[in-house]
C-alpha positions in Angstrom: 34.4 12.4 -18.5 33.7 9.4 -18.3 31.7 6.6 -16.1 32.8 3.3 -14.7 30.4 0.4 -13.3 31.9 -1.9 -10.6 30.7 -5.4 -10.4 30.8 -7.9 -7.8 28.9 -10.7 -6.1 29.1 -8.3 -2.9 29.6 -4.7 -5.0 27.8 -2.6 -7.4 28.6 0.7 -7.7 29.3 3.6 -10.3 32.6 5.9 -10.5 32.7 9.3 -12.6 36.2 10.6 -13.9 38.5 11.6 -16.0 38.2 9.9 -19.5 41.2 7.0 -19.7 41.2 4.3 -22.3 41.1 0.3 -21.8 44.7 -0.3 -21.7 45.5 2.2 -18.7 42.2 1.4 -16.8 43.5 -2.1 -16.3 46.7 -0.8 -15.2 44.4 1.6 -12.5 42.4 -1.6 -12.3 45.5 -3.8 -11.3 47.1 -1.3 -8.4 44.0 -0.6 -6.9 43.4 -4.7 -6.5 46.8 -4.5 -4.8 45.6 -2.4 -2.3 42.5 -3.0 -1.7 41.9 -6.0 1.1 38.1 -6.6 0.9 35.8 -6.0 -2.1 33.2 -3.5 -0.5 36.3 -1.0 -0.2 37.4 -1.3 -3.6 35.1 1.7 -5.1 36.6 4.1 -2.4 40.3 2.9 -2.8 39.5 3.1 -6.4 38.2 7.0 -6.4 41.0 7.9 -4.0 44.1 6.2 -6.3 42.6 7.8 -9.8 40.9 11.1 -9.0 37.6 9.3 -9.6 34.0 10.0 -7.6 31.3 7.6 -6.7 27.6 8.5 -7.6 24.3 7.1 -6.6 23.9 3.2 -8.1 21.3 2.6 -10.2 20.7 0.0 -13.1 19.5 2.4 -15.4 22.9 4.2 -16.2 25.0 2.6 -18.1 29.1 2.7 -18.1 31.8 3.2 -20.4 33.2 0.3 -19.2 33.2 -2.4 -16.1 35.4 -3.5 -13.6 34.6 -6.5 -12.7 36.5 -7.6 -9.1 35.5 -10.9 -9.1 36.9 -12.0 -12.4 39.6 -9.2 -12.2 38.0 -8.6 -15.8 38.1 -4.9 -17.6 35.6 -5.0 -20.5 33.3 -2.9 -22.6 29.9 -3.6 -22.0 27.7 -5.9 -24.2 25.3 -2.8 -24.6 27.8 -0.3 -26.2 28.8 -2.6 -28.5 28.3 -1.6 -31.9 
């Protein structure tokens, strides 16, 4: 499993699924951006495409990685960097 933090100026949430790795969450990243009209919808057009589920938000958890829809930007965060 794996978790997934979305970042926007109008959305924060965090996504639980199926463990992918960088290269194919863009390409989830990419489709789902083509869909999806306004960014507070993203998360839930997200979960639907890629079998994923949204939990409660909270800056305390940390994810695998970030989507960030503003800069259309997949990245590991600074904070699991070794």
């Amino acid at each position: 499993m794996m978790m997934i933090e979305i970042d926007g100026f109008y959305v924060k949430a965090l996504l639980i699924g199926k463990k992918y790795t960088k290269r194919k969450l863009k390409e989830m990243f990419r489709q789902a951006k083509k869909h999806s009209i306004y960014d507070r919808d993203f998360p839930s057009l997200f979960c639907r495409l890629n079998n994923f589920d949204v939990i409660p938000y909270s800056k305390e958890i940390e994810g695998d990685f970030v989507l960030d829809i503003d800069t259309e930007r997949v990245y590991i965060p600074s904070y699991l960097k070794f």
